[in-house]
C-alpha positions in Angstrom: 0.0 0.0 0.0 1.3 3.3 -0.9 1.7 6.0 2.0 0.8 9.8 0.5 0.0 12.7 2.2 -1.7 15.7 1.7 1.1 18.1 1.0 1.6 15.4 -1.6 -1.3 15.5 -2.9 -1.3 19.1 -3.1 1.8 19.4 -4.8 0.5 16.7 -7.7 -2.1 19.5 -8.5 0.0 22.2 -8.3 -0.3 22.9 -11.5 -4.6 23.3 -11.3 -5.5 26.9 -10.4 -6.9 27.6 -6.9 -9.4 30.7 -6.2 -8.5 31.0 -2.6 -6.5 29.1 0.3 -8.7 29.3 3.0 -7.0 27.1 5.9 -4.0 24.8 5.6 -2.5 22.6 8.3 -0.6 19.5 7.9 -4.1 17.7 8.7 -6.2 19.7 7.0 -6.6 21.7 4.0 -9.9 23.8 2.5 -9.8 26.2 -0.6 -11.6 26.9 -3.3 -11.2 26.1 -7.1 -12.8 27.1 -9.9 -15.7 24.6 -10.4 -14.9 24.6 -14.5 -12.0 22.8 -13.1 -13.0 19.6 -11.5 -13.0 17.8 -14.6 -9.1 17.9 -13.7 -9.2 17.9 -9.9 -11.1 14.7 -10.5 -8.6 13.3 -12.9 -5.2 14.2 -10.6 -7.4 13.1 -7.4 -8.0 9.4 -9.2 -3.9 9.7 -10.4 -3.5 9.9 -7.0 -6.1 8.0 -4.5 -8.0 5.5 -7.0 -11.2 6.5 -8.5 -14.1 8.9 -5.6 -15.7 6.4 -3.0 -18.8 8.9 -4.0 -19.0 10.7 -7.1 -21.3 13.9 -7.5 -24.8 12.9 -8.9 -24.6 9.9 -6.8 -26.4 9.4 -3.9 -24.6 8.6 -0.3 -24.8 5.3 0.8 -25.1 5.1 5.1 -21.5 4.4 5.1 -20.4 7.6 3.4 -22.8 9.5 5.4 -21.3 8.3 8.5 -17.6 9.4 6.5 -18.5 12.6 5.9 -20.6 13.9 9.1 -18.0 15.4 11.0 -17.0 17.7 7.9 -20.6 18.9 7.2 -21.7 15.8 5.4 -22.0 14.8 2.1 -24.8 14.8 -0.6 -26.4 14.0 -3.9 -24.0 17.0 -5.7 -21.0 16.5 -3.7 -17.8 14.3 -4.0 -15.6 12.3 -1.8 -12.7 10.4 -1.8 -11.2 8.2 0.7 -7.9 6.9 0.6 -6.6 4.4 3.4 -2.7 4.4 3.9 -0.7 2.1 6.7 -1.6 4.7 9.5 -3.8 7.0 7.9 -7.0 8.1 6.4 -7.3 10.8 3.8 -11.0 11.9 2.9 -11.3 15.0 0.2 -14.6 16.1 -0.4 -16.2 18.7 -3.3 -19.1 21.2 -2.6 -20.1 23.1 -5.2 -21.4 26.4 -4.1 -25.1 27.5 -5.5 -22.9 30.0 -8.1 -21.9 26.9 -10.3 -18.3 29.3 -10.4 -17.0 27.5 -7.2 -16.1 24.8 -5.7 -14.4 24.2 -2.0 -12.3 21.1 -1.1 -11.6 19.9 1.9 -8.8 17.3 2.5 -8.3 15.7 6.3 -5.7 13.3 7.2 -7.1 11.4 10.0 -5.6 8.7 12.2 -7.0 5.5 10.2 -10.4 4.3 11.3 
């Protein structure tokens, strides 16, 4: 199993364009992207983590619910990945805003559950 983190992940996308950085610790990232971009996030997210445990227009199993409650949920519109390395967990989620211009992400790297 490959162990990646999220400065890792960032720097893999460092070429994508990023609206704002809204908060960035070594356990947790947010900022927005240009929602004309996911197309790409999506595509250097699969590169990286395998292919979105809950793609947007799909609806959110129990499971992923239960993922995704601590970090506002997840639903119909949104995205998630979840990535399991030897010792941690990374989740990244997508939510559109209503402006269809913008989209935030938020990566945590949590001790693996």
């Amino acid at each position: 199993m490959l162990t990646i983190s999220l400065d890792q992940i960032m720097e893999k996308c460092s070429s994508l364009p990023i609206c704002e950085e809204r908060r960035i610790t070594d356990d947790y990232k947010e900022l927005v992207f240009y929602t004309k971009d996911t197309e790409h996030w999506n595509k250097m997210l699969t590169e990286a983590l395998g292919p979105a445990l809950k793609p947007q227009g799909v609806k959110p199993t129990p499971d992923i619910q239960e993922i995704a409650k601590n970090y506002g949920g997840i639903h119909f519109n949104q995205t998630l990945y979840k990535y399991d390395n030897q010792d941690k967990t990374i989740i990244i989620m997508f939510w559109p805003w209503q402006d269809n211009a913008h989209t935030t992400m938020k990566m945590i790297s949590l001790n693996k559950f």
